[in-house]
N, C-alpha and C positions, 0 to 999 in steps of 0.2 A: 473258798469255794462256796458258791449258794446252794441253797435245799431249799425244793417247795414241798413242804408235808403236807397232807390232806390224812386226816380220820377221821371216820364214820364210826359211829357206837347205834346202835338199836336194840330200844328196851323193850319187850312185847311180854306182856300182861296176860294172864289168863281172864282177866275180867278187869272191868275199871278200877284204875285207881282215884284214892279219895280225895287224892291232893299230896304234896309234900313240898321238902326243900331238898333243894343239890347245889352241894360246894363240887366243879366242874373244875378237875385241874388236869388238863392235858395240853396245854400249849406247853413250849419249849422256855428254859430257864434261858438269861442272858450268863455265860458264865466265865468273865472274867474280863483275858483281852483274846478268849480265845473262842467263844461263844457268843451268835446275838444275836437275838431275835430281831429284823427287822419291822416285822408287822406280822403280828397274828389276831384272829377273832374267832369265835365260836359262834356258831348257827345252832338253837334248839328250836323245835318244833314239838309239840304245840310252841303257839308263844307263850312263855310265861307271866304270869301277873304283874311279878316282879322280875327286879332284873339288875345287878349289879358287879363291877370290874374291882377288885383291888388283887393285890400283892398280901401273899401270907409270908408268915414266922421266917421261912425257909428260903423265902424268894420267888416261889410258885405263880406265876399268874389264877388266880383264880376267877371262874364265874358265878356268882351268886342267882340263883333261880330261888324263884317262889309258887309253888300250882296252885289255886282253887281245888281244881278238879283236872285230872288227865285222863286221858282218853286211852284206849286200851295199848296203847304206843307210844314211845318216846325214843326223839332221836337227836342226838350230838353230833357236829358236823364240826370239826375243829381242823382250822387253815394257816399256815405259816411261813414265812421267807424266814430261812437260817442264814446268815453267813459266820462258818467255821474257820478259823488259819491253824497249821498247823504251830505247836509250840516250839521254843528253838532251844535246844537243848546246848549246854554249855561244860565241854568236856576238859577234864585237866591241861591235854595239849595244847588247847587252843590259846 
């Protein structure tokens, strides 16, 4: 079965921020033969300085931001095709 995920995050500030970094892990894991992530991306607004994709420790996709300076707002837009199978279980009888 497919899944299209969409997540929205919105960060809002009482006043400007100074700048920072964000490790952005919210796409989905591929996991196994029973998980997998077709295609996923992350949308951040502002755009950030910097800006980088790898895989952590764990398997996570992660996105690498770097600010200057942020604006009183920040927003994450994370989008994904899953396709799931269900596992096939293998019982004494069989």
């Amino acid at each position: 079965m497919l899944y299209d995920i969409k997540l929205t995050m919105r960060f809002d500030y009482s006043g400007l921020a100074g700048g920072g970094r964000h490790a952005i892990r919210v796409l989905p894991q591929t996991l196994g033969a029973h998980q997998r992530m077709i295609a996923g991306h992350v949308d951040v607004d502002p755009v950030p300085r910097e800006r980088s994709e790898r895989v952590d420790f764990f398997g996570n996709p992660v996105t690498d931001c770097a600010f200057d300076a942020i604006a009183d707002e920040l927003v994450y837009t994370a989008q994904a095709r899953v396709e799931r199978t269900a596992p096939s279980y293998v019982t004494e009888d069989s």
